[in-house]
C-alpha positions in Angstrom: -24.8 -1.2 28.1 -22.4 1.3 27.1 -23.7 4.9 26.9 -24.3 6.9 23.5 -21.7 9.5 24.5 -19.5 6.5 25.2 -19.9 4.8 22.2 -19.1 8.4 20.3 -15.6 8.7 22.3 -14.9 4.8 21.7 -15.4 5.6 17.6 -13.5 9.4 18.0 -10.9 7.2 19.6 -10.7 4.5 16.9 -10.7 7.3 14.4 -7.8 9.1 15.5 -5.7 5.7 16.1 -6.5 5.4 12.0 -5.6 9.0 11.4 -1.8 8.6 13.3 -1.5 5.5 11.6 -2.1 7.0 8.2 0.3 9.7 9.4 3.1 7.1 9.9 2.5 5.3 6.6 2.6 8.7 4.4 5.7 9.7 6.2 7.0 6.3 5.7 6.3 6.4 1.9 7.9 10.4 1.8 10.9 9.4 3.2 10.7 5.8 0.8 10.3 8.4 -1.7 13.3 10.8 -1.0 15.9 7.5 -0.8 15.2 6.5 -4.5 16.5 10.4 -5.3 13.6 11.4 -6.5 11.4 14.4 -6.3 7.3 14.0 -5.9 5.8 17.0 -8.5 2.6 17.5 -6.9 -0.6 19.0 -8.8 -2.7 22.0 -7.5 -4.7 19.6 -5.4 -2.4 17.6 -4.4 -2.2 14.7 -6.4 1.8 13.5 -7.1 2.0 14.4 -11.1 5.3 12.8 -12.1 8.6 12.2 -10.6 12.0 14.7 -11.0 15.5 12.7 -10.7 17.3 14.7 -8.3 20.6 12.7 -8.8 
């Protein structure tokens, strides 16, 4: 039977698999983003606003 502390590390562990694969899409959709020559515009918290042409 695997240990409470285990279990923890197993979930910490799944947790930060998610996180680096979230890390990997955004970058992937930034980088998507800067090939069709435009610029994200980005509100105060973060949220994209509306696109510049950069062309």
């Amino acid at each position: 039977m695997e240990s409470s502390i285990d279990f923890i590390a197993h979930k910490i562990a799944e947790c930060i698999e998610k996180i680096e694969d979230y890390k990997r899409e955004i970058s992937r959709l930034r980088q998507t983003i800067r090939d069709l020559s435009y610029q994200a515009v980005e509100t105060d918290e973060g949220e994209i606003a509306h696109f510049n042409d950069i062309d």
